[in-house]
N, C-alpha and C positions, 0 to 999 in steps of 0.2 A: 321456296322462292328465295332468292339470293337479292342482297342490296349492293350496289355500288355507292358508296360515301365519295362524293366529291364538291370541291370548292371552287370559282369561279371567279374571274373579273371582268364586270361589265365595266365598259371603256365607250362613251356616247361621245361622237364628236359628229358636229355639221350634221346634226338626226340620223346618225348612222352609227352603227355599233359594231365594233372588231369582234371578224370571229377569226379561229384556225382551220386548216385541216392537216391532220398528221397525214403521213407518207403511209400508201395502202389504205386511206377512208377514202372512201364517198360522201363522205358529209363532213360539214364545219359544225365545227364547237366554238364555245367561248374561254380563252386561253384558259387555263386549269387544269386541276387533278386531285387527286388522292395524295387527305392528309397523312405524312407519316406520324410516326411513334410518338406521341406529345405538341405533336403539331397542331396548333388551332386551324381553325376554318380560315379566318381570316390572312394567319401564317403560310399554311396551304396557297392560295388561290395567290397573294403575293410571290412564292416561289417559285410557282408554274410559270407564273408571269415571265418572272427573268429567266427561267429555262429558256420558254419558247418562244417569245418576242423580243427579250434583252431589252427591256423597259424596266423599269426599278420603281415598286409599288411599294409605299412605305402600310406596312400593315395596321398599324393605332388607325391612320385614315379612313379605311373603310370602312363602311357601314352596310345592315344587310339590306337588299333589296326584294330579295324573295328565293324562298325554299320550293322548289320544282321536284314532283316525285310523276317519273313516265318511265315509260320504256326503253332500257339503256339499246342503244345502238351497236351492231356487229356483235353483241355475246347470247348467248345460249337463251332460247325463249324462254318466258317467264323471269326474266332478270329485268330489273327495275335499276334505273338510277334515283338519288337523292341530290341533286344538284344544289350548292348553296350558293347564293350569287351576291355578288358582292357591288354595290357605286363606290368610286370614292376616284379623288384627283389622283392623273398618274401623271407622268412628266412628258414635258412636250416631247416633240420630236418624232420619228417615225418608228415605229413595231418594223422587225424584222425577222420573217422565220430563222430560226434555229432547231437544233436537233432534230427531234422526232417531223417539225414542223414544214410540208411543203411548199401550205402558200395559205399567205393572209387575206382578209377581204371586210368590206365594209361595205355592212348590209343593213337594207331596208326591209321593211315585212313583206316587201316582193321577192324576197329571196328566201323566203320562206320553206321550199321543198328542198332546197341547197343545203337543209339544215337536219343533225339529227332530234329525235321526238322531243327531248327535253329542251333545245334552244327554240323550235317552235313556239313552246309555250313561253318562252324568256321573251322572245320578240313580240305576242301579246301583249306579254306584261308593259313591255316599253313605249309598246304603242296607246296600252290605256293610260300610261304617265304622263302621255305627252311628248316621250322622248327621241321618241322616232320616226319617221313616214311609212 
């Protein structure tokens, strides 16, 4: 069985949480990816950031909010993700897709099948914190 390691920023505003979806998914994710070469988690999930939304996440801020292990989306069965997800203040202003990125959304636990396995369970989580509708 194969793991995907990746990093995350949960972004809650007005009880709704930013996800993506890249160009070619069916499903949103929560802005993130895969830490490179010496890159922390938190390093990680900040640079995806500014890849994919052009919002500027200062990485000391964050803090964890929960380590999700599901079924990674679009790769080979039996491959699992590790999602590490990240709260912390990111700066006003509005997210706007970039690169990989086709189009952003801000989702409640009703949009739940809109999502792949792993942010299913992210938007639980946010739902048991309080954080979300």
């Amino acid at each position: 069985m194969s793991v995907v390691e990746a990093a995350a920023w949960v972004c809650v505003r007005e009880r709704r949480v930013l996800v993506v979806r890249a160009i070619g998914s069916d499903a949103f994710y929560l802005p993130g990816g895969k830490p490179e070469p010496g890159e922390s988690d938190a390093e990680a999930a900040a640079r995806e950031v500014s890849e994919e939304v052009g919002l500027h996440v200062d990485p000391a801020t964050l803090r964890h909010f929960a380590t999700i292990d599901a079924p990674a989306h679009n790769r080979p069965p039996g491959t699992r993700v590790r999602l590490v997800c990240f709260l912390g203040e990111g700066p006003g202003g509005a997210p706007k897709a970039a690169n990989e990125i086709a189009e952003i959304g801000w989702f409640t636990s009703a949009d739940a099948g809109r999502c792949a396995p792993a942010i299913r369970i992210v938007l639980d989580e946010l739902v048991g914190a309080d954080l979300i509708d």
